[in-house]
Rosetta silent file (secondary structure, phi, psi, omega in degrees, C-alpha in Angstrom):
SEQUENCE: XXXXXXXXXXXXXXXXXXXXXXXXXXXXXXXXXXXXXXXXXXXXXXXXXXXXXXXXXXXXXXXXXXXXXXXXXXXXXXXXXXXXXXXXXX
SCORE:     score description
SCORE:     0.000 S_00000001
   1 L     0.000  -42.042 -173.479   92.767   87.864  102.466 S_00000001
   2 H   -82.684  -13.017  157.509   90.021   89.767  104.238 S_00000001
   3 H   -68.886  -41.353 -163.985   91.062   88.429  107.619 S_00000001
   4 H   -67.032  -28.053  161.191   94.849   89.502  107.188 S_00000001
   5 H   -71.195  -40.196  156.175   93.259   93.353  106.364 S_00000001
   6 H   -49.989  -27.487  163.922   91.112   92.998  109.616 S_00000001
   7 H   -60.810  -63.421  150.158   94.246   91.883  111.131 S_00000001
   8 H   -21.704  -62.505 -167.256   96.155   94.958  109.450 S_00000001
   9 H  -101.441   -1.247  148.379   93.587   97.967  110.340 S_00000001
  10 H   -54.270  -60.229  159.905   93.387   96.226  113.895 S_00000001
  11 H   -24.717  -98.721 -169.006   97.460   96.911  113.863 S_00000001
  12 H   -33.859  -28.181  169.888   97.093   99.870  112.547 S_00000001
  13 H   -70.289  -70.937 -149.390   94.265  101.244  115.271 S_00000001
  14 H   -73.084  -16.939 -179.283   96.198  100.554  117.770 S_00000001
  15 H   -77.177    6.023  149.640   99.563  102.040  116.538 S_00000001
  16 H   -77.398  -27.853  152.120   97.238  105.035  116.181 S_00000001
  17 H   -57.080  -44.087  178.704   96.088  105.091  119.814 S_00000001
  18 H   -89.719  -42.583  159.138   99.266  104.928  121.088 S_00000001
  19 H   -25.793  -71.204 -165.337  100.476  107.801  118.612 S_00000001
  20 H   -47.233  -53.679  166.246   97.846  109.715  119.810 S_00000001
  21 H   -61.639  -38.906  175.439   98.658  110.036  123.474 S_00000001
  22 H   -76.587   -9.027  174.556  101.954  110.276  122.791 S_00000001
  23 H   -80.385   -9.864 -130.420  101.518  113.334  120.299 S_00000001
  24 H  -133.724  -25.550  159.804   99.141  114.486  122.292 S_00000001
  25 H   -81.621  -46.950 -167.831  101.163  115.026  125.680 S_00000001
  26 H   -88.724  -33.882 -171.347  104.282  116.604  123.962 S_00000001
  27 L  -110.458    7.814 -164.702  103.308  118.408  120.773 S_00000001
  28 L  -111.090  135.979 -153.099   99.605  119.607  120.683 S_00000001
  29 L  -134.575  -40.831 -169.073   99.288  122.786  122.470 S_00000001
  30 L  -149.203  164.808  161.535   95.802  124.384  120.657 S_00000001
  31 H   -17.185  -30.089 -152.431   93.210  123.752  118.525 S_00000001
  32 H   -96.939  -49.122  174.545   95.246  124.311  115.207 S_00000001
  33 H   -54.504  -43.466 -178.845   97.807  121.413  116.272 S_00000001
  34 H   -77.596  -16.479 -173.256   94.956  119.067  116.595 S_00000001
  35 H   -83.423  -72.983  173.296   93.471  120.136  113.270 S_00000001
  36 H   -42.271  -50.551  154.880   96.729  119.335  111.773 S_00000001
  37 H   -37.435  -61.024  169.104   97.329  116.222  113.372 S_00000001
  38 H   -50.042  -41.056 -156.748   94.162  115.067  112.410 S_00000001
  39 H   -79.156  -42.225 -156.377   94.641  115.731  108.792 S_00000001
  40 H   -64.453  -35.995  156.805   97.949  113.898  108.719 S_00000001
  41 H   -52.882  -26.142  156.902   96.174  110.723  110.305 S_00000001
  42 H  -100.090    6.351  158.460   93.906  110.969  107.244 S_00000001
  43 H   -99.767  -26.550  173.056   95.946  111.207  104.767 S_00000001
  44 H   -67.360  -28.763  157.627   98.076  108.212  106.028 S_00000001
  45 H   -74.646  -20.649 -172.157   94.487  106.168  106.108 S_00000001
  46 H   -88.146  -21.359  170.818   93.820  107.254  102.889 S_00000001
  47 H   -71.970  -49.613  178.835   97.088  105.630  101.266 S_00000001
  48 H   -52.146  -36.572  179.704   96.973  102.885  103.022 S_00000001
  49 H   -69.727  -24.680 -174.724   93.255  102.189  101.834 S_00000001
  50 H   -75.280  -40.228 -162.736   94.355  103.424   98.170 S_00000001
  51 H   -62.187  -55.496 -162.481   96.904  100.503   98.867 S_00000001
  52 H   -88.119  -19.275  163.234   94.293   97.749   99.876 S_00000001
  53 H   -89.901    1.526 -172.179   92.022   99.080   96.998 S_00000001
  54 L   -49.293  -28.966  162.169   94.098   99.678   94.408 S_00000001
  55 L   -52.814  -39.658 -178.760   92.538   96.640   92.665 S_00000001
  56 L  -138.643  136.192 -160.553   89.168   98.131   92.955 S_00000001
  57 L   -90.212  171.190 -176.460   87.228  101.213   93.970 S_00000001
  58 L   -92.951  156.888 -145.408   85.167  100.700   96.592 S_00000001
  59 L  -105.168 -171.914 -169.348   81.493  100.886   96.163 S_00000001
  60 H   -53.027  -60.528 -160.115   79.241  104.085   97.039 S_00000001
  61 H   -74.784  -18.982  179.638   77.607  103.386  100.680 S_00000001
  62 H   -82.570  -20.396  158.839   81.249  101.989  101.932 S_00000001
  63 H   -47.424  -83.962 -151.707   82.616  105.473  100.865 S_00000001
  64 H   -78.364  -12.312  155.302   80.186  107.206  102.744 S_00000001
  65 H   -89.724   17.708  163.388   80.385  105.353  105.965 S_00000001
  66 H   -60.674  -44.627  167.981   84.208  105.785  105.613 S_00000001
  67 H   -62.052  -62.876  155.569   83.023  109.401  105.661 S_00000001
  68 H   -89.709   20.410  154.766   81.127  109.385  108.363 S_00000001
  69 H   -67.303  -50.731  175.048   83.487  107.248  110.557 S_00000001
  70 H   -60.796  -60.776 -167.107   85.949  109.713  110.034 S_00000001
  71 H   -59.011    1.106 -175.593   84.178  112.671  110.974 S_00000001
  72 H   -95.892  -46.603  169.571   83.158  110.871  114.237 S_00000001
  73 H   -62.502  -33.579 -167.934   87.081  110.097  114.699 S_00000001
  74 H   -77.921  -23.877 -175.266   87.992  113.535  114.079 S_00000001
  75 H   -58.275  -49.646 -150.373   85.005  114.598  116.754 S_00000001
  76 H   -80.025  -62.946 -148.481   86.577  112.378  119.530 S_00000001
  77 H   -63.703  -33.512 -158.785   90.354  112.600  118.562 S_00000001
  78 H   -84.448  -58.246  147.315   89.783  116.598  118.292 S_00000001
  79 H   -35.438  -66.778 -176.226   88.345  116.036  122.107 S_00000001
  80 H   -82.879   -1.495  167.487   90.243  113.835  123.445 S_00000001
  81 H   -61.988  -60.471 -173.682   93.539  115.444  122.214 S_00000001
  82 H   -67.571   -5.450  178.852   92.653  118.309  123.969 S_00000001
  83 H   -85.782  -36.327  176.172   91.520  116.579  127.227 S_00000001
  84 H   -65.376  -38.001 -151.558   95.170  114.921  127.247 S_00000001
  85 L   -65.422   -2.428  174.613   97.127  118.242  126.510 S_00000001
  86 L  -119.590   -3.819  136.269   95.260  119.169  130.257 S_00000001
  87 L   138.342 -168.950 -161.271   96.263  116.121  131.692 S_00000001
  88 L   -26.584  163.786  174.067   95.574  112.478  132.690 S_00000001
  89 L  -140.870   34.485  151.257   92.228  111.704  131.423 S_00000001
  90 L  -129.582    0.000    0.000   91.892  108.357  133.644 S_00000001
């Protein structure tokens, strides 16, 4: 079971990567687009995780690096959104 969720949130990264660039050339224009963006990628991880936990909560220290993963994703994705929206970044 716990490979086919490492399999899953592998998936799931990358169809977020490729989201990302592609939101990220046509519709994010300022700060406030990227803020929004962001939240909607974390509320779509948080159902899916409500999905794979729904048996069970999860225990305290995996909460809080969930917490500070995210804020590390929102640092870079809040960056590197705005580095595409000014063009290539490679």
């Amino acid at each position: 079971m716990q490979f086919l969720i490492i399999l899953a949130l592998v998936a799931l990264g990358t169809l977020k990567t490729t989201l990302q660039g592609r939101i990220s050339k046509k519709y994010i224009r300022n700060s406030q687009d990227t803020l929004i963006y962001n939240a909607e990628v974390f509320a779509a991880i948080a159902v899916v995780m409500a999905v794979i936990f729904k048996v069970s909560v999860p225990d305290k220290t995996l909460v809080c690096f969930a917490l500070a993963g995210a804020c590390t994703t929102l640092i870079f994705q809040s960056t590197y959104s705005v580095a595409l929206s000014t063009g290539p970044v490679s």
